[in-house]
N, C-alpha and C positions, 0 to 999 in steps of 0.2 A: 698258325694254320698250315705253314708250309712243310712241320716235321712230319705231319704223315703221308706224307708224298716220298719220304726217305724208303719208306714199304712197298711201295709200289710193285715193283718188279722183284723176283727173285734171281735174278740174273747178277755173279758178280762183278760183271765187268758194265757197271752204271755209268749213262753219259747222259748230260744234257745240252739240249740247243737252246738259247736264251736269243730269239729271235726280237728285235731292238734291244738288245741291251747296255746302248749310248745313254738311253735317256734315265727318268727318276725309278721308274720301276721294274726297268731292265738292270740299271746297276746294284738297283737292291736283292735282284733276282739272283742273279752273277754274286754276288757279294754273301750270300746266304747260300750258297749252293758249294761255294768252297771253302767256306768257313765250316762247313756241317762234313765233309768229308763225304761227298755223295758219290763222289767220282770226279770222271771228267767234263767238266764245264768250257763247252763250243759257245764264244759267243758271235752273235749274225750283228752285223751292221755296215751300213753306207761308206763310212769313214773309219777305219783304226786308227787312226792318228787324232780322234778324238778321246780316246783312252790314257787316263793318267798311266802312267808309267807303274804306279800302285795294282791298279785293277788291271793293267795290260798283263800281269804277271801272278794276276790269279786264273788266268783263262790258260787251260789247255792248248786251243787252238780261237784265235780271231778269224773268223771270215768276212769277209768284205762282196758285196752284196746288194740287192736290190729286193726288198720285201715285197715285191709288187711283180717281181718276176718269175717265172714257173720254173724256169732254168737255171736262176740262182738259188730257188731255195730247193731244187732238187739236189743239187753241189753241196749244198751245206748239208743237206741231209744226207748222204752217202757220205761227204767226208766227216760229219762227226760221228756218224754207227750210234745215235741218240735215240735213246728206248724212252728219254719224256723232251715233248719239246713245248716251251713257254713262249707266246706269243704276244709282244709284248712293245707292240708296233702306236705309234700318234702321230700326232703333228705338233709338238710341243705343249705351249700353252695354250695354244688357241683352241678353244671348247666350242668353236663353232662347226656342226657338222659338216663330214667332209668324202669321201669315197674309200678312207681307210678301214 
C-alpha cells in the first residue's frame, strides 16, 4: 500500500517526517521509506537513544521532540523540508483510549 505514495510529489528532492517513529509502525515506516530510495527520511521522536544503531543510520536526520508540542513539531518540520509527513504517534500497547 505504501509504493504509491513514492508518486506523490513531483518534486526531486523527496523527504519524509516519520513522526513516532520509535515505536512498531514508525520503524516499519522509517525502515520502508529508505529501503524504497524515496529520499530523505527525518525521523521525530522523544528519545534517539532509543534507536538501534541499524535504524539510527537509516535516518537522514533524528529529531528529538515532543509530539504534543506546536513548537517541536514546527522544528521538525522546517528542519526536515518534508513534502509527506507520517504520523505515527501511541501509547505503546496499551489500547485503552487516551488523548493521543
Amino acid at each position: 500500500k505504501i509504493k504509491h505514495l513514492q508518486n506523490m510529489t513531483a518534486s526531486e528532492n523527496k523527504s519524509v517526517l516519520i513522526i513516532g517513529a520509535t515505536g512498531r509502525t514508525g520503524l516499519a515506516c522509517l525502515r520502508h521509506f529508505a529501503s524504497s530510495n524515496y529520499g530523505a527520511v527525518h525521523a521525530f521522536s522523544r528519545d534517539k537513544s532509543k534507536y538501534s544503531q541499524k535504524d539510527a543510520a537509516l535516518c537522514t536526520s533524528i529529531i528529538e521532540g515532543n509530539a504534543r508540542s506546536t513548537t517541536d513539531l514546527e522544528r521538525a518540520l522546517s528542519s526536515s523540508a518534508a513534502n509527506l509527513v507520517i504520523v505515527s504517534v501511541g501509547n505503546g500497547d496499551d489500547v485503552s483510549k487516551s488523548d493521543i
